[in-house]
Every structure is written in structure tokens, then in C-alpha cells.
C-alpha positions in Angstrom: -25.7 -35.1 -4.5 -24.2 -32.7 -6.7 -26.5 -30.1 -8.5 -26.8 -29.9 -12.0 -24.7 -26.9 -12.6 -21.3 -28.3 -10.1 -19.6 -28.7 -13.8 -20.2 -25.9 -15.0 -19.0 -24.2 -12.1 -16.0 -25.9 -11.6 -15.3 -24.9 -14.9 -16.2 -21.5 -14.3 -13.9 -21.6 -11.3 -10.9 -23.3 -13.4 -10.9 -20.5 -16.1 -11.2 -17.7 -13.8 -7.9 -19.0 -11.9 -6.0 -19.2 -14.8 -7.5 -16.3 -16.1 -5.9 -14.5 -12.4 -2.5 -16.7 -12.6 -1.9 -15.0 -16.2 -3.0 -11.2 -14.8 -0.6 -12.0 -12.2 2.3 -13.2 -14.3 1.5 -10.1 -16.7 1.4 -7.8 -13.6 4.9 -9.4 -12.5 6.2 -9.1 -16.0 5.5 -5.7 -15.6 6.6 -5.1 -12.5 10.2 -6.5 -13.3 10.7 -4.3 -17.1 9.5 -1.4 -14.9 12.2 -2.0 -11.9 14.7 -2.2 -15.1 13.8 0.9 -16.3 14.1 2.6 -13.4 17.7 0.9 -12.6 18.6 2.5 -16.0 17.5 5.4 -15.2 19.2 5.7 -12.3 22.6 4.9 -13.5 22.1 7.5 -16.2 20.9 10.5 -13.9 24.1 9.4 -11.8 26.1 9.2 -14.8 25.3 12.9 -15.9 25.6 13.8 -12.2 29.0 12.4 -12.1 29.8 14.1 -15.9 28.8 17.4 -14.6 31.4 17.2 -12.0 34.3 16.0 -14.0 36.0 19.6 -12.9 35.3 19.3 -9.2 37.4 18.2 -6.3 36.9 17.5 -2.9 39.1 19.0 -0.1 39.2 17.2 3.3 40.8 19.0 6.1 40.4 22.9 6.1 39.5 24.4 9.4 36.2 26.6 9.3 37.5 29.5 9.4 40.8 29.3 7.3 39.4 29.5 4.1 37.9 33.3 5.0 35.0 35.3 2.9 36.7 34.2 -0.4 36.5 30.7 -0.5 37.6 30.8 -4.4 40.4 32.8 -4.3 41.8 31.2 -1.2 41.8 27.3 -2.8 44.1 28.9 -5.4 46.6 30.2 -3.0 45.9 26.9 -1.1 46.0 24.0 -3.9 49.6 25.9 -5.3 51.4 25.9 -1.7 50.2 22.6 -1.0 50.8 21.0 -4.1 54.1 22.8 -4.4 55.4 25.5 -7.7 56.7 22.2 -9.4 53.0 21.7 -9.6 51.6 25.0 -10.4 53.6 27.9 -11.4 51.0 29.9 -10.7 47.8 29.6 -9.3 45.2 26.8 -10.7 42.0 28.6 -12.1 39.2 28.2 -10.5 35.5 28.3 -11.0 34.3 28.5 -7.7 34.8 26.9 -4.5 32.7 26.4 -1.0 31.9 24.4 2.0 29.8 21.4 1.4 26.0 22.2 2.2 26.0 20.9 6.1 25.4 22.6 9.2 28.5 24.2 10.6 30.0 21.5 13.0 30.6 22.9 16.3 33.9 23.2 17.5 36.1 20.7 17.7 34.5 18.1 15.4 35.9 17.8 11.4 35.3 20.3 9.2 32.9 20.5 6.1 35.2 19.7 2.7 35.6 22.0 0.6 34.0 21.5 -2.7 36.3 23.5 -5.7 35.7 23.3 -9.6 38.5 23.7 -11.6 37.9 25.8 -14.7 39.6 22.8 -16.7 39.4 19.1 -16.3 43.4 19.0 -17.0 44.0 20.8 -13.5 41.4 18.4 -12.2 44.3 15.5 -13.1 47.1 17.4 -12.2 45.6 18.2 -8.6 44.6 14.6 -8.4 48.2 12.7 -9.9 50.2 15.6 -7.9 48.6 14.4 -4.4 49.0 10.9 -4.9 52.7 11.1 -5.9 53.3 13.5 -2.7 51.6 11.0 -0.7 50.0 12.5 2.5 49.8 16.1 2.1 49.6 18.7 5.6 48.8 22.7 5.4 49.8 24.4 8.9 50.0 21.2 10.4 46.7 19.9 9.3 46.5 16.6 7.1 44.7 17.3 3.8 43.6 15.2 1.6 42.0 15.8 -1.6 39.7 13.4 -3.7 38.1 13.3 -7.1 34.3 14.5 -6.5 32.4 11.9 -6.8 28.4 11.6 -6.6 27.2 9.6 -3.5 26.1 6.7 -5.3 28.7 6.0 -7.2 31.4 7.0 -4.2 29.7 4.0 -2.4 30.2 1.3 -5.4 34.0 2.1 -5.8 34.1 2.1 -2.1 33.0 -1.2 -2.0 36.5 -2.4 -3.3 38.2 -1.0 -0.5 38.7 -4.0 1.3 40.1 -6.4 -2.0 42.4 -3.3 -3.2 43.9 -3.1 0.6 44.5 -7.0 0.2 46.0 -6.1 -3.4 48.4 -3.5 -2.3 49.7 -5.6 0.7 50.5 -8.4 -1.6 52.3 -5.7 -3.6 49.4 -6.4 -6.8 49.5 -3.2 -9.2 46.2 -2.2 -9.3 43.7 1.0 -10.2 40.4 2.2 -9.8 38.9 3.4 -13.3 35.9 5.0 -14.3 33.8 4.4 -13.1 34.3 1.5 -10.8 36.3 -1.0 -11.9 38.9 -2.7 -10.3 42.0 -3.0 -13.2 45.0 -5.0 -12.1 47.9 -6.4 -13.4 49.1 -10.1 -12.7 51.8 -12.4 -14.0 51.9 -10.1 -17.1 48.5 -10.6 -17.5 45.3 -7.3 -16.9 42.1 -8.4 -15.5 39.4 -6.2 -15.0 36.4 -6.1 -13.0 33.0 -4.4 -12.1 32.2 -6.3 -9.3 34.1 -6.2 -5.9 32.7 -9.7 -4.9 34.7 -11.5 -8.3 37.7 -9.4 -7.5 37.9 -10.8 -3.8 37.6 -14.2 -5.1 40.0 -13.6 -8.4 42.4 -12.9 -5.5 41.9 -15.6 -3.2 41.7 -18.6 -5.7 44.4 -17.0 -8.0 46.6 -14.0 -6.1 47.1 -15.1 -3.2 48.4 -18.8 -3.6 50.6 -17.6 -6.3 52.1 -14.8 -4.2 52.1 -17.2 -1.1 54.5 -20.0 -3.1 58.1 -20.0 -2.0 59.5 -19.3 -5.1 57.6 -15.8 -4.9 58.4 -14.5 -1.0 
């Protein structure tokens, strides 16, 4: 037989669960606004990382010990005979210029980039247009290859359309990466733009690729 108090105390026991069910939806409230926040956060500390190096690009290629004690003056002797005089006239000016902060790879194994800012975000372009129009680009019988520096995060997210812009460029799709990852690309007279590699992939599946496929367009 129940006592005299087993209302009571299922009452009791009723509030204090909803009392914990609201804590707990409060809690997870916020728990989600403060995993927002710190996404914002994020992309803005990337973002100013990224603006701060709006001068900078990344060399691929140099042996060790080419570049000498004068890392500087040597990418300005360097980026001019690579690049050719229809490029530069005379030599880019530049900033500063180093190795990438790693350990020295032992012999044999590829060499640290070189990390170079330009003194002005023009050159920056130039460097960056000249080496795509000259395709792949060699120094002393080395290939070189020279990139915009990104930060790591945000190297990764435009990376992540390498796969739909290879699939673009094979079905001969003009296309472009823009800041700071998008993918932009022109079909049937018609741009379409987007932030996400996944909708891009399927944009070209469903749309691109049975279009292109058609007889009429071999």
C-alpha cells in the first residue's frame, strides 16, 4: 500500500525531470551558439591570416642550397629568369624571402618552398598570371612551380575541388577558382558559382556531363 506522501513524490520527481530536461536543452542551446561562435571566429582569424599574406608566394622546387645566404636577393634574380624579361624588366621587389620553417630534409628528399613577399600585391598577380600562361616552368633543369600563399585551412577547402575542377577541364568547362574558394564556371552561356565542392560535383553530373556527352556536342 502506497504511503501517504507517493503523490507528492511523484510530483516531486515529475518537476525535477523537467526541471533537468529544460537545464539540458538550455545547456545544449548553449553549447551549439558557442560552437557558432567559435566557427566565426575561426574563419575570421583565417581570413586576416590569409589578408596578411596577400603579397606572399610560394616557391616549389629550389634545391637547398641554390638559393645561398641571401635568400631575398636571390628570388629576384630567380622569379625575373624564370618568368622571363617580357615579365619583368627588372627585378621584382621584394620584401623578404626564406625557406618554410621545417627541418632541413636530408638529401635526396624535396626541398622546403620558399616563402617570398612581394613588396606589392600587383607583382603578386603578375608572378601568379605569368606562371600559368608559361605553363610548367623549369630553372637548371628543375620543375618549379609557384603558388599563391595560402593559409593551411583554407589551402585545404579550395583543395577540396580538385577532383570536380579535373572533371571540368577534361570536359573542356571554363572554370576558376576565386577568393576564397569558390568554384566559378561558365556553361551554355550561363556562370554558376559555388562554395561547396559537393554541389559542384553534382551540378556537373546531373547538368555537365549529359550535355557535353550528347552527340550534337562531341
Amino acid at each position: 500500500m502506497a504511503g501517504p506522501n507517493t503523490g507528492d513524490d511523484v510530483i516531486s520527481t515529475i518537476r525535477t525531470e523537467n526541471e533537468v530536461t529544460d537545464r539540458l536543452a538550455e545547456l545544449e542551446a548553449q553549447c551549439a551558439s558557442l560552437a557558432a561562435d567559435n566557427v566565426m571566429l575561426k574563419a575570421a582569424v583565417d581570413d586576416q591570416e590569409n589578408r596578411s599574406r596577400r603579397q606572399n608566394i610560394r616557391v616549389i622546387g629550389i634545391p637547398e642550397s641554390e638559393d645561398g645566404t641571401n635568400p631575398t636577393a636571390f628570388m629576384g634574380s630567380f622569379l625575373k629568369e624564370v618568368l622571363g624579361e617580357e615579365t619583368f624588366a627588372d627585378q621584382p621587389v621584394i620584401d623578404r624571402a626564406h625557406r618554410a620553417l621545417a627541418t632541413k630534409p636530408p638529401p635526396g628528399k624535396p626541398p622546403r618552398p620558399m616563402l617570398v613577399r612581394l613588396h606589392y600585391y600587383q607583382t603578386r598577380e603578375m608572378i601568379i598570371r605569368a606562371s600559368r600562361e608559361r605553363g610548367q616552368l623549369s630553372h637548371k633543369g628543375k620543375k618549379i612551380h609557384i603558388f599563391t600563399d595560402f593559409s593551411a585551412a583554407l589551402a585545404r577547402r579550395r583543395a577540396e575541388f580538385r577532383d570536380v575542377k579535373a572533371q571540368l577541364h577534361q570536359a573542356g568547362v571554363k572554370f576558376g577558382l576565386v577568393y576564397p574558394a569558390k568554384l566559378r564556371l561558365t556553361f551554355q552561356g550561363t556562370v554558376h558559382t559555388f562554395d561547396n565542392p559537393g554541389a559542384a560535383l553534382l551540378f556537373f553530373q546531373t547538368t555537365i556531363r549529359p550535355a557535353t556527352e550528347r552527340p550534337d556536342n562531341r
